[in-house]
N, C-alpha and C positions, 0 to 999 in steps of 0.2 A: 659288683659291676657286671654289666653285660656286652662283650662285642658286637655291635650290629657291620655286615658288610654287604655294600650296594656294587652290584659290577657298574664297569660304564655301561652309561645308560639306561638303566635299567632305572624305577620308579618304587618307590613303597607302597604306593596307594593309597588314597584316604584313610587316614585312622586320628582318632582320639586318645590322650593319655589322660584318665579320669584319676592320676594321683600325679604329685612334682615328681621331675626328673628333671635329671642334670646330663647335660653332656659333654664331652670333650673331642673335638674331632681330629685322628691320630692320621690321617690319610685323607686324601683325596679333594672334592670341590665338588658340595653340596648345595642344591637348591633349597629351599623350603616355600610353598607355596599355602596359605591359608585360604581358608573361606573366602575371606572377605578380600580374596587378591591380594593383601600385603607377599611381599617377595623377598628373602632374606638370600644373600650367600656365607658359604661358610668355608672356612678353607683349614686345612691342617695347620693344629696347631690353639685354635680356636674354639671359644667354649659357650656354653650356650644354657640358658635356663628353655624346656621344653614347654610351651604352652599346656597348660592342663584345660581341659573341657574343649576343645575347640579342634574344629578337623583340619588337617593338614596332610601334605605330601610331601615324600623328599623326593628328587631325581640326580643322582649321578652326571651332573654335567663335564665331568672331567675325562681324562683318556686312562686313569688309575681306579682301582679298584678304591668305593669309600669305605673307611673303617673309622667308628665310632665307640668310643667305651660310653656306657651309657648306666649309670647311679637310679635308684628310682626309690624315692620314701614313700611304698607303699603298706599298706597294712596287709599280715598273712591271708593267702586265701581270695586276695581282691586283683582284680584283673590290671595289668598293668597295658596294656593296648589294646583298642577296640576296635577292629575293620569296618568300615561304613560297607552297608551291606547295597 
């Protein structure tokens, strides 16, 4: 697993995960915004399968820093996040 942590307010930026991930949110109160507008919230505690192939954002809408453990079945060698450039 990997910890991701988002300050408040602060954003991830457009990225895609071109293999599954899993995630579990240990901290804080997370947006997620896709392409297509859909809008999720996420709050500690709360677990999530990550979209694969499809751009997304997270933003820290909370006054706590977010932390996330985040699992990924990717294959060796293959990129696990891709930044929209």
């Amino acid at each position: 697993g990997q910890i991701v942590e988002i300050a408040p307010g602060a954003e991830t930026g457009w990225h895609l995960h071109p293999v599954p991930s899993f995630a579990l949110m240990l901290e804080g109160t997370l947006e997620v915004i896709q392409e297509n507008g859909q809008v999720k919230h996420l709050e500690k505690g709360d677990s999530l399968a990550e979209v694969v192939g499809v751009w997304h954002t997270g933003r820290n809408v909370g006054k706590v820093p977010v932390r996330i453990v985040v699992f990924y079945a990717g294959a060796v060698g293959q990129p696990l996040s891709i930044t929209k450039q």
